[in-house]
C-alpha positions as CSV (number, residue, x, y, z in Angstrom):
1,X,24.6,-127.2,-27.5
2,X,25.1,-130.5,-30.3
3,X,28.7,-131.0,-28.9
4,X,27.2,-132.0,-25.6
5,X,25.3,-134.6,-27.5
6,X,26.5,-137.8,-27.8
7,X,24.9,-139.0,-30.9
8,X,26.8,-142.4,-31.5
9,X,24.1,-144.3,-30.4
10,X,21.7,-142.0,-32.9
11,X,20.6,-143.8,-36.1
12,X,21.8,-141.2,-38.8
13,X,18.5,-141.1,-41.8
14,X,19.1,-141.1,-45.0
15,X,17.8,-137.9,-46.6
16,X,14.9,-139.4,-48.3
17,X,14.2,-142.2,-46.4
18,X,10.8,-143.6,-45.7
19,X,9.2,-144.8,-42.5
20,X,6.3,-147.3,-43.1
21,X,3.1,-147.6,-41.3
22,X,1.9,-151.0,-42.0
23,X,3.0,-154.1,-44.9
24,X,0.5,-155.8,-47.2
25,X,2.5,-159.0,-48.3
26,X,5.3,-157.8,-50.2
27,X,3.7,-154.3,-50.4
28,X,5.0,-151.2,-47.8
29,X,2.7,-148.5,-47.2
30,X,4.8,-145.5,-46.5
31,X,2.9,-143.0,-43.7
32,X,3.9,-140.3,-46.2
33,X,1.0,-141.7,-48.7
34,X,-1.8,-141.9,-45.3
35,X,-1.0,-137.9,-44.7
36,X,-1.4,-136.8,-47.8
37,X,-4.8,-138.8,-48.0
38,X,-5.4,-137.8,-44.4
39,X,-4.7,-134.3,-45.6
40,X,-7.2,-134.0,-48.6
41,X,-9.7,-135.9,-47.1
42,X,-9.8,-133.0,-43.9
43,X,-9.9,-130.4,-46.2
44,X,-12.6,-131.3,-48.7
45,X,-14.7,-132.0,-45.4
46,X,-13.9,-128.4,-44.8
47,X,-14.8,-127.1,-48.1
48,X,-18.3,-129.5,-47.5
49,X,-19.2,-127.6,-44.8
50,X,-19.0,-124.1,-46.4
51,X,-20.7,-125.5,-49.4
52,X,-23.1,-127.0,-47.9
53,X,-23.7,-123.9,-46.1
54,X,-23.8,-121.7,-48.8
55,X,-26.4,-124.7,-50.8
56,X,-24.3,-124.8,-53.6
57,X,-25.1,-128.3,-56.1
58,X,-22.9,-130.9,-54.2
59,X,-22.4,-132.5,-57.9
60,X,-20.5,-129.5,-58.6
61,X,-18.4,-129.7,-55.9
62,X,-17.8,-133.6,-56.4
63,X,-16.6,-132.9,-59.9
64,X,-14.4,-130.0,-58.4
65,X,-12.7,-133.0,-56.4
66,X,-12.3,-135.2,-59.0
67,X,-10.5,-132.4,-61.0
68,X,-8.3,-131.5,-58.0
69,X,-7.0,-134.5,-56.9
70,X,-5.1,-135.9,-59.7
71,X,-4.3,-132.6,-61.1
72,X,-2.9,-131.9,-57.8
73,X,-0.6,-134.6,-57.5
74,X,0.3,-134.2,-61.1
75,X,0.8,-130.8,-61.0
76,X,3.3,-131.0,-57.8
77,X,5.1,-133.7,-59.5
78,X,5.5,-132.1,-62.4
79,X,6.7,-128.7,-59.9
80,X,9.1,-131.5,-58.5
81,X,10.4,-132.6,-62.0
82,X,11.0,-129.2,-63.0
83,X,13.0,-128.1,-60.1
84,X,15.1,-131.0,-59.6
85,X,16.0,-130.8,-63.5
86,X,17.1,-127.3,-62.8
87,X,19.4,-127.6,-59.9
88,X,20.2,-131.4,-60.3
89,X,20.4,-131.9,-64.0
90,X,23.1,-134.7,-63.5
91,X,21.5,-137.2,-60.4
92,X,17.8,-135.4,-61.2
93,X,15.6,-138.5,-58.8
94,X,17.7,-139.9,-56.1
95,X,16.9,-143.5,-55.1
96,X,13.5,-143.1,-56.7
97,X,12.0,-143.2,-60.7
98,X,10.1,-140.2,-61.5
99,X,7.0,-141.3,-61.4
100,X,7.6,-142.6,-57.6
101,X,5.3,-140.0,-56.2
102,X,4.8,-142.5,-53.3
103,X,8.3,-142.2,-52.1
104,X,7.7,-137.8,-51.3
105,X,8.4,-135.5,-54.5
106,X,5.7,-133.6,-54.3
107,X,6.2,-129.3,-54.9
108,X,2.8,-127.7,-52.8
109,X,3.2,-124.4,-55.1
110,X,2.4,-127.0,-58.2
111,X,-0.1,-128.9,-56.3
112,X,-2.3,-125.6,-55.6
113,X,-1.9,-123.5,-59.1
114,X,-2.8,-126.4,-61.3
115,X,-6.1,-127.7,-60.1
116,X,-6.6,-123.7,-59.1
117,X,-6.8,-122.8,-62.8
118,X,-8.5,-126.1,-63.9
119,X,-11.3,-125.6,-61.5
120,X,-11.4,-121.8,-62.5
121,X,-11.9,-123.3,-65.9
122,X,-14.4,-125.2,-65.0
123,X,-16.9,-123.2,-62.8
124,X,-16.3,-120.4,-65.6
125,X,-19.0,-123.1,-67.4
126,X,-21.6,-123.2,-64.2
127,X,-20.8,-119.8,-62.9
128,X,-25.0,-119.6,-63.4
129,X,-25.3,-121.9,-60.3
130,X,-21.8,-121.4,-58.0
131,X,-20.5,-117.8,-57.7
132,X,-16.2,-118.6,-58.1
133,X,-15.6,-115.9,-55.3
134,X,-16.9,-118.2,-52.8
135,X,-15.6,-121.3,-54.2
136,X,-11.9,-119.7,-54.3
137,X,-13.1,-118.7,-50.4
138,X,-14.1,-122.2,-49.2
139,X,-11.3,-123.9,-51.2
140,X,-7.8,-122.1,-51.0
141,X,-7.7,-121.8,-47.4
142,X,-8.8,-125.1,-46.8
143,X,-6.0,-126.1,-48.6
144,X,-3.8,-125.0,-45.6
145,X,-5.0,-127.7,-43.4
146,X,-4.0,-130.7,-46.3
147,X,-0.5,-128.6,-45.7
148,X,0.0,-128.8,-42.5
149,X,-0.9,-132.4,-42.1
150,X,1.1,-133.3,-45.6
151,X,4.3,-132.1,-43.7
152,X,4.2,-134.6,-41.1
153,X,4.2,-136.9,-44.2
154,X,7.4,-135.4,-45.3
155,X,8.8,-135.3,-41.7
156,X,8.6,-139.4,-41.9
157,X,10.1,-139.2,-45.1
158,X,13.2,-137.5,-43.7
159,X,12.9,-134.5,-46.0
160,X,12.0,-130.8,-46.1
161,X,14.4,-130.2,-43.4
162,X,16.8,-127.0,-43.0
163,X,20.4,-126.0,-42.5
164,X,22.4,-127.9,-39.5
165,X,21.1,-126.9,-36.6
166,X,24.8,-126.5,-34.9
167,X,23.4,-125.0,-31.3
168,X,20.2,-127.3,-31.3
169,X,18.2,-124.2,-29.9
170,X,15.4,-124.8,-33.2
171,X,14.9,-129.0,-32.8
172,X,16.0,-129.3,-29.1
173,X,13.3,-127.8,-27.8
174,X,10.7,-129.9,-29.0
175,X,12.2,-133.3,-27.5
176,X,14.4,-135.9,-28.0
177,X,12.0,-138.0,-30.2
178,X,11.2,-135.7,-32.4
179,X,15.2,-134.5,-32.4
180,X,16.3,-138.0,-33.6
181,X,14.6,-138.0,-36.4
182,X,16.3,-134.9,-37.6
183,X,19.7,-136.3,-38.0
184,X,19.9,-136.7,-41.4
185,X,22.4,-137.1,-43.7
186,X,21.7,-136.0,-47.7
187,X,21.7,-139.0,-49.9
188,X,24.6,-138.2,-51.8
189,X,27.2,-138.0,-49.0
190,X,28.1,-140.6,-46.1
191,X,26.3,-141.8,-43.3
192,X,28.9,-140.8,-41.0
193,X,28.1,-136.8,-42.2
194,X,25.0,-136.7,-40.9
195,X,23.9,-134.0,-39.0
196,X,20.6,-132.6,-36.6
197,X,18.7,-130.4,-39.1
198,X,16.4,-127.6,-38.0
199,X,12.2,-129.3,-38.4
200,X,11.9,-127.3,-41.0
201,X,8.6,-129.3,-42.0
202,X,7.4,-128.4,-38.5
203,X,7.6,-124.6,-38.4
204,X,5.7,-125.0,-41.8
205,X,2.9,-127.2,-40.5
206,X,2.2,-125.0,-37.0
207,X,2.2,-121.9,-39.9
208,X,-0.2,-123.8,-41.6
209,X,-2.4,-125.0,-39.4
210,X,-2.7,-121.0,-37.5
211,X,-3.5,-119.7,-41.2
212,X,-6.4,-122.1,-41.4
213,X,-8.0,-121.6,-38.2
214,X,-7.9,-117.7,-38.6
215,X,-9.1,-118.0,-42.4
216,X,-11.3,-121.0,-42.5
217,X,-13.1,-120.8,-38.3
218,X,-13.0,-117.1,-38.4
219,X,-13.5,-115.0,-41.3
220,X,-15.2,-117.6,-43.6
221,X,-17.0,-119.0,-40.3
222,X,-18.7,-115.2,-39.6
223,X,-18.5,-114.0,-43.2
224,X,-16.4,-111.1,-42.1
225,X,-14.7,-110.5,-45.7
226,X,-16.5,-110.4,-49.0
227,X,-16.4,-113.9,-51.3
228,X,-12.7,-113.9,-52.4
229,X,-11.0,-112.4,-50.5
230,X,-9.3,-115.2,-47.9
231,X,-8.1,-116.8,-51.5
232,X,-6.1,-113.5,-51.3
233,X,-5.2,-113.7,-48.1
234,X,-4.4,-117.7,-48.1
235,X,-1.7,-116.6,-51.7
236,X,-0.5,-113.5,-49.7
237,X,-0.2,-115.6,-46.3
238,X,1.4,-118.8,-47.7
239,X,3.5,-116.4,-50.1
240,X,5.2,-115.0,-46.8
241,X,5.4,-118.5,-44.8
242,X,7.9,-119.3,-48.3
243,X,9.7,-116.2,-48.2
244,X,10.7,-116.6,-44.3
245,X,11.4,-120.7,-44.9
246,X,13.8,-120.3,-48.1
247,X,16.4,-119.0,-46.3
248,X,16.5,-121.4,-43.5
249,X,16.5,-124.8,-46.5
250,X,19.2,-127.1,-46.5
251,X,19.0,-126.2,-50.0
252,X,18.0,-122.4,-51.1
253,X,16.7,-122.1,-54.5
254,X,16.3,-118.8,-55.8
255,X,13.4,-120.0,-58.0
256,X,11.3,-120.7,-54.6
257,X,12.3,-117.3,-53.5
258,X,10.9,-115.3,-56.5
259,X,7.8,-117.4,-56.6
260,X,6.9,-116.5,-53.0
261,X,7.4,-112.8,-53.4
262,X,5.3,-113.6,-56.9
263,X,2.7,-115.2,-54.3
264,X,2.6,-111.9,-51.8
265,X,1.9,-110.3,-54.8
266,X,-0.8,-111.8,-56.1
267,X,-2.6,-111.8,-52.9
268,X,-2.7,-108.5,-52.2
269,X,-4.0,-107.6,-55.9
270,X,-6.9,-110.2,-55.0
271,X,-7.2,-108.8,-51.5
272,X,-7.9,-105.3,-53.1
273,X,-9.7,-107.3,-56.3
274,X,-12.7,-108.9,-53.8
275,X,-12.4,-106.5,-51.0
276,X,-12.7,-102.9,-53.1
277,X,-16.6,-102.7,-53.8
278,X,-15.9,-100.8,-57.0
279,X,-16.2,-104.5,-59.1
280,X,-19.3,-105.7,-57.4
281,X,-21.9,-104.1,-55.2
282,X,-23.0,-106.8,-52.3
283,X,-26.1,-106.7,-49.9
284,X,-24.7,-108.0,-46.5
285,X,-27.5,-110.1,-44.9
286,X,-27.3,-111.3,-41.4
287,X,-28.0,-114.3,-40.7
288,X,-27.9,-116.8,-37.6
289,X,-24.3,-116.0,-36.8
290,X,-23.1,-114.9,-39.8
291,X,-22.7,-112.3,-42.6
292,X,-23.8,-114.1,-46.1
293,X,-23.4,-111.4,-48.9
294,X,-25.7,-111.3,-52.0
295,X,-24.4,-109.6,-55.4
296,X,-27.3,-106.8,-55.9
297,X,-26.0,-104.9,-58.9
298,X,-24.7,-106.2,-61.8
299,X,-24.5,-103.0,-64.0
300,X,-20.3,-102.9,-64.3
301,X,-20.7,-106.3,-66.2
302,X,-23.1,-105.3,-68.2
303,X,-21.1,-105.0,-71.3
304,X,-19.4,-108.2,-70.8
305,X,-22.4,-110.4,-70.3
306,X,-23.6,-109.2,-73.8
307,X,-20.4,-110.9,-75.3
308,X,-21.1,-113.9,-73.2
309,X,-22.5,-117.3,-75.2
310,X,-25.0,-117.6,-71.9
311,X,-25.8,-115.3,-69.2
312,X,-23.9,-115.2,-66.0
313,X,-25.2,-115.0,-62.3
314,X,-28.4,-112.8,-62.7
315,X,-29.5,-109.7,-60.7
316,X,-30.6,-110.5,-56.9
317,X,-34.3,-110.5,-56.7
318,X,-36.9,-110.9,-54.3
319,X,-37.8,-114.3,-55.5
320,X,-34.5,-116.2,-56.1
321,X,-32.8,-114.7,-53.3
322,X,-34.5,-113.4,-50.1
323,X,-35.7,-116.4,-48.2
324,X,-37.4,-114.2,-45.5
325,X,-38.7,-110.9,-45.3
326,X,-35.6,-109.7,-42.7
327,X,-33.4,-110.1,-45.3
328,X,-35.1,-108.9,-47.9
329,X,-35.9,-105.8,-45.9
330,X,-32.3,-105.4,-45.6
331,X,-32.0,-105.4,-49.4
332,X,-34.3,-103.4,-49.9
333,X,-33.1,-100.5,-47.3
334,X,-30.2,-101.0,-48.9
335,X,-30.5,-100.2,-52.3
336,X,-32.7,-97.1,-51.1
337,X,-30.2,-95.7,-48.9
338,X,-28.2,-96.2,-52.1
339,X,-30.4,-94.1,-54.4
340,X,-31.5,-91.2,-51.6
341,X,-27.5,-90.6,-51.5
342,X,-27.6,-90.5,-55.2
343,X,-30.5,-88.3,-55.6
344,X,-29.2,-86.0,-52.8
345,X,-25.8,-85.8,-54.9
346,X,-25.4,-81.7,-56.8
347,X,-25.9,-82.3,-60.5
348,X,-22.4,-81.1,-62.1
């Protein structure tokens, strides 16, 4: 219980406030600013892997990271911007300018859906050399792990806390330290108001950090999904983590509500999009300890590839795809299993 606490000799935070790792001169350098560079630069060595894996052009993916990292950060501030305008017209920036993105600010859901639709843009262009099922695959997920370790930024910037934690039983338990820094007062009120606020940021960062290990180290790892689907699953997953930590906020907005039931949605239409063969036909090839999956009929796009100014991904064939005869005996057996069943089909 708080009231056997004796938090006089606790230093109450201001909601807001940052705690600085080193000073260069006059310059501080907040450790919100090291996680978030901490965080993409763990994730694109993810996405690396995968890519590298899969032998995708690593120019591609270069450019995909110089489109995604300032649209990123634009795009959350921007997500910031717009929120605070709603529900703060009056005092919209506390303590900070807007442009102050330095000092926290920063909205995830606007830091993932604008680079998501520039970089959909943009492999739309080279979707003759990277299939964008794999690339929404190796990227969105990854994205999870920037997450996790982004939070700790906001945890030293004293925000993305919840409610007051009036029994202790959610911050309590995971020590003193950690506790202290959760007695925060919101930067419009009094010092003497603050309060030990439940880690929200925490809770959000273990969430995080589980999704990515299941999505990245075990279904992308052994290629047990077809190309596409864990984006579903990372929009349906991180959907849910927003639905169950809205309620629990400091302050609930409504807005961050409908936009994670928006999220659930649109995962499980992608889930069903990339899982359901009835849009693409893949040959699953096995290879050293994992399931690759090679697109080996084209024929429902073939109407929209005549409308096309260039063609798309061609037709898997012996020579561009199969690097050994194993797999390209599984191809093959494949696509005759496919036509015996066809042949032994009743004509109506």
């Amino acid at each position: 219980m708080t009231s056997n606490i004796d938090f006089s000799n606790w230093y109450p935070f201001r909601e807001g406030e940052a705690t600085y790792l080193f000073t260069i001169g006059t310059y501080q350098v907040p450790i919100y600013t090291f996680t978030m560079l901490i965080g993409m630069l763990s994730a694109i060595l993810t996405i690396v892997f995968f890519w590298m894996r899969k032998k995708y052009s690593l120019e591609i993916l270069f450019t995909l990271i110089l489109i995604t990292i300032p649209s990123s950060i634009i795009g959350a501030r921007l997500w910031f911007i717009f929120e605070r305008l709603i529900y703060n017209p009056a005092d919209p920036f506390p303590n900070s300018a807007w442009y102050e993105v330095w000092n926290g600010g920063l909205a995830i859901q606007g830091g993932v859906i604008v680079p998501t639709i520039l970089n959909l843009v943009y492999l739309y262009f080279k979707r003759e050399l990277v299939d964008y099922r794999y690339a929404i695959s190796f990227i969105l997920p990854a994205v999870l792990l920037g997450q996790a370790i982004g939070r700790w930024g906001n945890y030293a910037n004293h925000e993305v806390y919840g409610r007051i934690d009036t029994t202790g039983e959610y911050t309590l338990i995971w020590g003193e330290a950690l506790a202290r820094q959760m007695y925060i007062y919101n930067a419009a009120d009094l010092a003497s108001t603050a309060a030990l606020r439940i880690p929200l940021f925490l809770y959000e960062s273990i969430l995080s950090l589980v999704g990515y290990f299941v999505m990245v180290w075990i279904i992308n790892l052994f290629g047990l999904l077809k190309p596409g689907t864990t984006g579903g699953i990372y929009m349906f997953y991180y959907g849910l983590v927003r639905v169950i930590m809205e309620p629990l906020r400091e302050e609930g907005y409504a807005f961050y509500s409908v936009l994670g039931y928006l999220m659930l949605a649109a995962g499980v239409l992608m889930i069903l999009y990339f899982e359901i063969p009835f849009r693409q036909r893949y040959a699953k090839i096995k290879r050293k300890y994992y399931f690759d999956y090679v697109i080996i009929d084209r024929k429902p796009y073939a109407w929209l590839e005549k409308l096309l100014p260039s063609p798309k991904i061609k037709s898997v064939t012996f020579e561009t795809t199969v690097e050994n005869n194993v797999e390209s005996t599984q191809i093959v057996g494949m696509m005759n299993r496919r036509r015996a069943i066809k042949k032994r089909r009743p004509d109506k």
